[in-house]
NUKOL-623487 format. One record per residue: residue number from 1; residue in one letter; z, y, x of N, C-alpha, C in turn. Coordinates in Angstrom, 2 decimals, decimal comma. Each point is the difference from the previous one (the first is absolute). Layout:
BEGIN
{pos NUM	code A	n_up Z	n_north Y	n_east X	ca_up Z	ca_north Y	ca_east X	c_up Z	c_north Y	c_east X}
...
% end
This chain:
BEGIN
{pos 1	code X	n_up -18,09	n_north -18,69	n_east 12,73	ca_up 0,78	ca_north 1,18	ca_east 0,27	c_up -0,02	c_north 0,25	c_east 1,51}
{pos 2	code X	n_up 0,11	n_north 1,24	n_east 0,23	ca_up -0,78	ca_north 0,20	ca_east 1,49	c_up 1,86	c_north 1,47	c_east 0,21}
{pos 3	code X	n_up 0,76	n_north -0,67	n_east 1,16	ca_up 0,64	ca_north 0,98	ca_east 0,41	c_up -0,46	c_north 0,66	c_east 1,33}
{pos 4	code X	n_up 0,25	n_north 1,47	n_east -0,50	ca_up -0,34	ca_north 1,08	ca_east 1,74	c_up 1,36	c_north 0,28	c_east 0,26}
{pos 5	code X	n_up -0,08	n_north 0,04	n_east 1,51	ca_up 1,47	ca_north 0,79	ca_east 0,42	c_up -0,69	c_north 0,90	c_east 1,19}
{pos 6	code X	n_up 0,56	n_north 1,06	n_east -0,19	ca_up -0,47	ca_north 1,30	ca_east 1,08	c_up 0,75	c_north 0,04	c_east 0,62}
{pos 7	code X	n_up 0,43	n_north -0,55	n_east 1,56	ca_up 0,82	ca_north 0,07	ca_east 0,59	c_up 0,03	c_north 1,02	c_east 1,01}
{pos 8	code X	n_up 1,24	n_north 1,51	n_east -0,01	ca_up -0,11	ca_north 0,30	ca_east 0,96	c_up 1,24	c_north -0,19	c_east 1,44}
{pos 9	code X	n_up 0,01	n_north 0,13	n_east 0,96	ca_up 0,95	ca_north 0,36	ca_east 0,59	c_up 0,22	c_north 1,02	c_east 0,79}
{pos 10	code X	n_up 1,17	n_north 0,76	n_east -0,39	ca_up 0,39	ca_north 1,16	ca_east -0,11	c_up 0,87	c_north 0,46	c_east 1,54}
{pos 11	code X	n_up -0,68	n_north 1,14	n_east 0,43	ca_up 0,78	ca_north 0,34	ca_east 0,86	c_up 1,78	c_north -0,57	c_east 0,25}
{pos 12	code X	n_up 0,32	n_north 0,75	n_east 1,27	ca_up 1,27	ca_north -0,80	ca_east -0,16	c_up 0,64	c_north 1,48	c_east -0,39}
{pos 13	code X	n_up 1,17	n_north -0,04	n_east -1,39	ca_up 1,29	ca_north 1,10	ca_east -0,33	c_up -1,06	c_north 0,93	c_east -0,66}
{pos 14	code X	n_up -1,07	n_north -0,50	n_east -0,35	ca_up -0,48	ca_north 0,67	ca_east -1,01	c_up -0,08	c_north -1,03	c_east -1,87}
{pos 15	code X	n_up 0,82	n_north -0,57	n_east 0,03	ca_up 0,29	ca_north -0,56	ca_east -1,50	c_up 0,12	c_north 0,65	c_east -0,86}
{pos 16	code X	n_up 1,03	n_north 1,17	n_east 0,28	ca_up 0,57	ca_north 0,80	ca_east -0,93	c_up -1,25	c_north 0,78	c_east -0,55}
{pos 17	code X	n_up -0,71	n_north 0,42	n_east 0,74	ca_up -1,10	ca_north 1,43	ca_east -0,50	c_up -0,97	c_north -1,49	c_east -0,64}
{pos 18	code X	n_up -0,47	n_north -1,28	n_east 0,33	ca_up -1,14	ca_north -0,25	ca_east -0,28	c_up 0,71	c_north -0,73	c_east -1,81}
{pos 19	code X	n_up 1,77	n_north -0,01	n_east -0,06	ca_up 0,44	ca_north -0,32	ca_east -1,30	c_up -0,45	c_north 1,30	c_east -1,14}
{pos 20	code X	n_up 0,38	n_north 1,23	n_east 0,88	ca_up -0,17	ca_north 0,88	ca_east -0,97	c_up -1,57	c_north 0,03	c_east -0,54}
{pos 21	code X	n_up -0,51	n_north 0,33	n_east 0,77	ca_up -1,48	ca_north -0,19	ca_east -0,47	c_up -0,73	c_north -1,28	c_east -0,59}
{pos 22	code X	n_up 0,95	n_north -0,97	n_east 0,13	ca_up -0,78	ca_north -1,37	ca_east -1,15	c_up 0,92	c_north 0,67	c_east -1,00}
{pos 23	code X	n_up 0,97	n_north 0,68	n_east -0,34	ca_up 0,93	ca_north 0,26	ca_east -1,35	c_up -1,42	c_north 1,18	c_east -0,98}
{pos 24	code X	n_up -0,45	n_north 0,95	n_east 1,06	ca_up -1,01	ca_north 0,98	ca_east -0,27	c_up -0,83	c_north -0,44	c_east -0,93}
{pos 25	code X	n_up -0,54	n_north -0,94	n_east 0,73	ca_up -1,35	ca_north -1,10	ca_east -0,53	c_up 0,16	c_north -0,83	c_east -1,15}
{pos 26	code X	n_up 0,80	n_north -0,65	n_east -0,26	ca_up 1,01	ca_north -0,70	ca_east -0,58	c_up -0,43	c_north 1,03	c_east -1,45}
{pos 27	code X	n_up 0,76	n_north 1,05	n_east -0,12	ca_up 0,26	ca_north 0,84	ca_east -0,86	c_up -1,36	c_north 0,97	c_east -0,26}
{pos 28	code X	n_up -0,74	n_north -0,27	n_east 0,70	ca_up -1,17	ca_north 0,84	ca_east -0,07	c_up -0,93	c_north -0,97	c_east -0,58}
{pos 29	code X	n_up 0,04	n_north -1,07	n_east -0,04	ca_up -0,74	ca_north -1,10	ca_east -0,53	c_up -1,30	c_north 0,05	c_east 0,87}
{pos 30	code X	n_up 0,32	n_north -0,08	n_east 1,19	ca_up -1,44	ca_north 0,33	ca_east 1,25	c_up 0,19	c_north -2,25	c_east 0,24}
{pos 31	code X	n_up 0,69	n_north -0,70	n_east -0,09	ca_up 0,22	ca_north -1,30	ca_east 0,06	c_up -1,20	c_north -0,57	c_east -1,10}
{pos 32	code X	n_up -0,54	n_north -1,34	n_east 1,00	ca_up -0,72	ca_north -0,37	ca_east -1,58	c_up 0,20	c_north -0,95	c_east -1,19}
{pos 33	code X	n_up -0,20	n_north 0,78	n_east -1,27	ca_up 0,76	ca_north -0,99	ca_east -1,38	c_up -0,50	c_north -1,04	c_east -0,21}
{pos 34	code X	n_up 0,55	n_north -1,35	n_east 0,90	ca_up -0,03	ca_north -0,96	ca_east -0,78	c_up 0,93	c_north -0,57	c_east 0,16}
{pos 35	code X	n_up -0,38	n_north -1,31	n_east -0,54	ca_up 1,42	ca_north -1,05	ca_east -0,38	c_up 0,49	c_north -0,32	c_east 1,11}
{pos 36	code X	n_up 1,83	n_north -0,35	n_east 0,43	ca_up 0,00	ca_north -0,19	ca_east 1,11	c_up 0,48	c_north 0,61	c_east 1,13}
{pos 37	code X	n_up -0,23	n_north 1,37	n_east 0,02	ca_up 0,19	ca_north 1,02	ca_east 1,28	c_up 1,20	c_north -0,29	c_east 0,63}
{pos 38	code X	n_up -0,19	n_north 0,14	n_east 1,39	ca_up 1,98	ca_north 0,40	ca_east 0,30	c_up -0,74	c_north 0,91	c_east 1,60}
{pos 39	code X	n_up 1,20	n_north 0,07	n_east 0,18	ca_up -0,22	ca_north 0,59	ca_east 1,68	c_up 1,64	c_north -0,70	c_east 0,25}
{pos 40	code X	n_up -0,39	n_north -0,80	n_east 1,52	ca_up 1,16	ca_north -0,16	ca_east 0,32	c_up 0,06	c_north 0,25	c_east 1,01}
{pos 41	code X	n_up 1,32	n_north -0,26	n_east 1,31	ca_up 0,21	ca_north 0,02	ca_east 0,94	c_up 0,65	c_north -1,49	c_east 0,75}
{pos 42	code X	n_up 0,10	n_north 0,43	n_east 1,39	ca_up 0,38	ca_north -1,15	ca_east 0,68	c_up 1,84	c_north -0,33	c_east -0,17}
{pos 43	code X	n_up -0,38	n_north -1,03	n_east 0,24	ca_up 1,77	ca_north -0,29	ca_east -0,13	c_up -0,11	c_north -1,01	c_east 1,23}
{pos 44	code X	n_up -0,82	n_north -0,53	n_east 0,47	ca_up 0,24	ca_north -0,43	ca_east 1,18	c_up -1,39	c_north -0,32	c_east 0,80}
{pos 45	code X	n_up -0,55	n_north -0,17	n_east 1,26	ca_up -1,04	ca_north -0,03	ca_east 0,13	c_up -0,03	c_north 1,44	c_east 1,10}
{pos 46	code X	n_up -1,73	n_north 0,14	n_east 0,16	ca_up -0,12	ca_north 1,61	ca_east 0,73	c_up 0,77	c_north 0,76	c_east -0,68}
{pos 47	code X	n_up 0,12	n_north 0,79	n_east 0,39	ca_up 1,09	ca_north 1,46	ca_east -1,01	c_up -1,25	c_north 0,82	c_east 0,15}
{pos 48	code X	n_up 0,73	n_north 0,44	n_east -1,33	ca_up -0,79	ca_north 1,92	ca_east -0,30	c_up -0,86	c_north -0,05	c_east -1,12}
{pos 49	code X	n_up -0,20	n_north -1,20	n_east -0,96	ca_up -1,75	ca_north -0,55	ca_east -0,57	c_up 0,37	c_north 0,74	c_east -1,73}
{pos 50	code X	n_up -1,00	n_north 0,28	n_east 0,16	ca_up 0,06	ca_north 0,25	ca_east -1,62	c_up -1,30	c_north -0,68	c_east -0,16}
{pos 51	code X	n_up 0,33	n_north -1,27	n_east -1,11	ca_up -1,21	ca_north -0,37	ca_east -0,82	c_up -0,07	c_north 0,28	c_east -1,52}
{pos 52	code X	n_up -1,11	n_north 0,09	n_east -0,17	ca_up -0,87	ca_north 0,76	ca_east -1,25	c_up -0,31	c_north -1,67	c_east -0,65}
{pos 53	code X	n_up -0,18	n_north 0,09	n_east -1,07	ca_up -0,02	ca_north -1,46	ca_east -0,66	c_up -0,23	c_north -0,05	c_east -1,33}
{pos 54	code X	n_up -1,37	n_north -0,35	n_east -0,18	ca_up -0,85	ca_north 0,47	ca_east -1,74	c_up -0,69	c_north -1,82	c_east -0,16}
{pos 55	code X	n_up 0,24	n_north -0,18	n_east -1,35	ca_up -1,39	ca_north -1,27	ca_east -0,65	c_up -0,79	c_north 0,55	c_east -0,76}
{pos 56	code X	n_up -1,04	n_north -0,75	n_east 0,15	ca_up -1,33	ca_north 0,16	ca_east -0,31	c_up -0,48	c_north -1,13	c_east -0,75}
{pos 57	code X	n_up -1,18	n_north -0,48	n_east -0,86	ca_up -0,13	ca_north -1,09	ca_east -0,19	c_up -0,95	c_north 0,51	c_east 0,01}
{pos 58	code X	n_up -1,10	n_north 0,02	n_east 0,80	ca_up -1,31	ca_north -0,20	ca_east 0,73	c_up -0,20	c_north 0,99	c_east 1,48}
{pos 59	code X	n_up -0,49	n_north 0,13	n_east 0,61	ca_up 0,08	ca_north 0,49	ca_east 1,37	c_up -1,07	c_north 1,30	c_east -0,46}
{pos 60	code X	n_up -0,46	n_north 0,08	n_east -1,03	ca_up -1,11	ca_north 1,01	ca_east -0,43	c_up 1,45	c_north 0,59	c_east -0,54}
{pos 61	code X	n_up 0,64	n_north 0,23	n_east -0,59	ca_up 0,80	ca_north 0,87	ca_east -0,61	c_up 1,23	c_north 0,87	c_east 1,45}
{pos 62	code X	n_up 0,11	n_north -0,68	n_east 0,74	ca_up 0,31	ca_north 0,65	ca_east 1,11	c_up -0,84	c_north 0,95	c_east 0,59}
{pos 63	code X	n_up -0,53	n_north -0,39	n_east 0,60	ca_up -1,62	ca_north 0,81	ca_east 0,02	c_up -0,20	c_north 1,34	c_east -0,72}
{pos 64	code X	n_up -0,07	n_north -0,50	n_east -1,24	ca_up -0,15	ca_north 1,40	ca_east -0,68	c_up 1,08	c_north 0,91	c_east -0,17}
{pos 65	code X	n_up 1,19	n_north -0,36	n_east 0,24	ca_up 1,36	ca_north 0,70	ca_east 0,06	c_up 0,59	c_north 0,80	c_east 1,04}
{pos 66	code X	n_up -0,71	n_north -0,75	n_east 0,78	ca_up 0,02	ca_north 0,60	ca_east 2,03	c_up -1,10	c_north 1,27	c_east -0,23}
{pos 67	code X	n_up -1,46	n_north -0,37	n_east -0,58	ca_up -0,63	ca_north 1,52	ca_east -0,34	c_up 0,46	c_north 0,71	c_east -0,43}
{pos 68	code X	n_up 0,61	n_north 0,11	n_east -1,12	ca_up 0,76	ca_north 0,86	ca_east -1,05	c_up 0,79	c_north 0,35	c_east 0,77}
{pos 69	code X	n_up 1,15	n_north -0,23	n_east 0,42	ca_up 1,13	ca_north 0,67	ca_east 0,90	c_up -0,11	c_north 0,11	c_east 1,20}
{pos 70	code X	n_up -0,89	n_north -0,23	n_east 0,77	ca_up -0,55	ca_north 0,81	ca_east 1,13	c_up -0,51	c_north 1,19	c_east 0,04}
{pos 71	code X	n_up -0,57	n_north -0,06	n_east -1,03	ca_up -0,97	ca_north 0,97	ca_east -0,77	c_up 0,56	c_north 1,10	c_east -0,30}
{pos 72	code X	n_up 1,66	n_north -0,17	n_east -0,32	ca_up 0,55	ca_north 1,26	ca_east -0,75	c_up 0,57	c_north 1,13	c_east 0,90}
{pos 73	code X	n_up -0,17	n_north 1,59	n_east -0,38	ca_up 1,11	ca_north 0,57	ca_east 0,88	c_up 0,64	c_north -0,17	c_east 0,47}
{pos 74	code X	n_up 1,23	n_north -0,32	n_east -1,13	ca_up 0,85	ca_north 0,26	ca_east -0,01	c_up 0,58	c_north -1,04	c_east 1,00}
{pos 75	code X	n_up -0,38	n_north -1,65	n_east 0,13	ca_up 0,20	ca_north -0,94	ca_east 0,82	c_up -0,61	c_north 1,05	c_east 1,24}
{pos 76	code X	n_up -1,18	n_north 0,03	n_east 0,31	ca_up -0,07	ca_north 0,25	ca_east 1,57	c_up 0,99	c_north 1,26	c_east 0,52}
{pos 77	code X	n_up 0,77	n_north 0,71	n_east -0,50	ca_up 0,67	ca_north 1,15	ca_east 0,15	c_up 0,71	c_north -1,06	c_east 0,41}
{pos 78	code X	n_up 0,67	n_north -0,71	n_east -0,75	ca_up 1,58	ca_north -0,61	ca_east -0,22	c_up 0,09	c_north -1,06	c_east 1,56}
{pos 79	code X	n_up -1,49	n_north -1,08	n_east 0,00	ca_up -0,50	ca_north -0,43	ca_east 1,26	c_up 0,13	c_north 0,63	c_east 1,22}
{pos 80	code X	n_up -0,40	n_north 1,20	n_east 0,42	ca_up 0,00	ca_north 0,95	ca_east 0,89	c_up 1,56	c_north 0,27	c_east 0,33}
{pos 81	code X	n_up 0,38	n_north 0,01	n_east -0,76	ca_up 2,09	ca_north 0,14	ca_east 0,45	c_up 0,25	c_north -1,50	c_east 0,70}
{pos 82	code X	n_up -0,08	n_north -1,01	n_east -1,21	ca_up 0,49	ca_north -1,26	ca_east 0,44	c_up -0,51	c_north -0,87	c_east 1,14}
{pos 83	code X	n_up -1,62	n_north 0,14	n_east 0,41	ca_up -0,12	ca_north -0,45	ca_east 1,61	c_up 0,47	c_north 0,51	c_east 1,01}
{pos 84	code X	n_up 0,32	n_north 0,96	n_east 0,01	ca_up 0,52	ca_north 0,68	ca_east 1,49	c_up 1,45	c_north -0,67	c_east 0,18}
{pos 85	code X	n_up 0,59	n_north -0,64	n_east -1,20	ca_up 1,55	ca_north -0,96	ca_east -0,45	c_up -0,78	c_north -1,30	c_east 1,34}
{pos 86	code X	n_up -1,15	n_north -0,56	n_east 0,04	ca_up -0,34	ca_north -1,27	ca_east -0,28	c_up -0,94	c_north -0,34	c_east 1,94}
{pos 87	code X	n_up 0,85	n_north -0,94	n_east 0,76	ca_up -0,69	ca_north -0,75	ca_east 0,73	c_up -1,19	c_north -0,52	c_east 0,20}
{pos 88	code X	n_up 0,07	n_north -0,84	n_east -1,29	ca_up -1,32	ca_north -0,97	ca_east -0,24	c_up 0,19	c_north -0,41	c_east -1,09}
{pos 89	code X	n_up -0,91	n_north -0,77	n_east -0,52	ca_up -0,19	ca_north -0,79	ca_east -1,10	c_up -0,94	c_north -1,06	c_east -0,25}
{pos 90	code X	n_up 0,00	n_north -0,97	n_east -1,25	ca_up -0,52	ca_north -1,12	ca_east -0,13	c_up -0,24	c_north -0,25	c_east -1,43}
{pos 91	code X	n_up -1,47	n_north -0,42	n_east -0,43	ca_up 0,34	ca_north -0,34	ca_east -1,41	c_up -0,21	c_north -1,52	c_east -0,60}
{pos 92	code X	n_up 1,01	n_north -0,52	n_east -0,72	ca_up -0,48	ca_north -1,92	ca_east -0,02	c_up -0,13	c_north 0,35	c_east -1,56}
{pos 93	code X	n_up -0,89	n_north -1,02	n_east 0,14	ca_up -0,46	ca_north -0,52	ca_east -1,45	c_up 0,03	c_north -1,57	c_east -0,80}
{pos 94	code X	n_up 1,14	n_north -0,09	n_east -0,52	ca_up 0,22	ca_north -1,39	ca_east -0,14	c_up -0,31	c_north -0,73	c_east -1,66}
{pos 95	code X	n_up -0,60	n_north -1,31	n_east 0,15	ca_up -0,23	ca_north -0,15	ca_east -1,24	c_up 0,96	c_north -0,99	c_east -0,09}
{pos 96	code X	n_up 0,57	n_north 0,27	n_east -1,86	ca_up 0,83	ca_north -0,72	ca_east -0,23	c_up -0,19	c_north -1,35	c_east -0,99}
{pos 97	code X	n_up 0,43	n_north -1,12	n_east 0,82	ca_up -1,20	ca_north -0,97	ca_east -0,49	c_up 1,11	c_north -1,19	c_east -0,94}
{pos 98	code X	n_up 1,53	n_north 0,21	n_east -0,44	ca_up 0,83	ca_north -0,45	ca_east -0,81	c_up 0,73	c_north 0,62	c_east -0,58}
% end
């Protein structure tokens, strides 16, 4: 089992707009379906982070899921709002080995 987390960090006092727009996404089903998902935030640490957080059980099925929803409109529309929210970012890929 292979976890991704899309980490971004988010301007500073822009939480509120980058909540509404994961609620958008969320409900638009632009997130990708698999087992697992969450998006969280910091509770302590840098401030501002929203991480993205999907399993996989092979690193080929990520892969092909990142095409697919990169791929879509309706995501790059939705994308185009939510980076201008976003500092920087990072993506880890962790395998889960117990």
């Amino acid at each position: 089992m292979y976890i991704v987390r899309e980490i971004f960090y988010l301007q500073f006092g822009r939480y509120k707009d980058a909540k509404v727009l994961i609620d958008e996404a969320t409900q638009g089903g632009l997130f990708p379906q698999t087992t697992g998902n969450r998006v969280l935030t910091d509770f302590t640490g840098e401030s501002y982070r929203l991480i993205f957080e999907s399993s996989y059980s092979a690193l080929a099925d990520f892969e092909k899921e990142l095409a697919k929803d990169m791929g879509a409109a309706d995501w790059k529309g939705w994308y185009e709002k939510f980076k201008v929210l976003v500092r920087h970012s990072e993506r880890e890929i962790l395998k889960q080995i117990s």
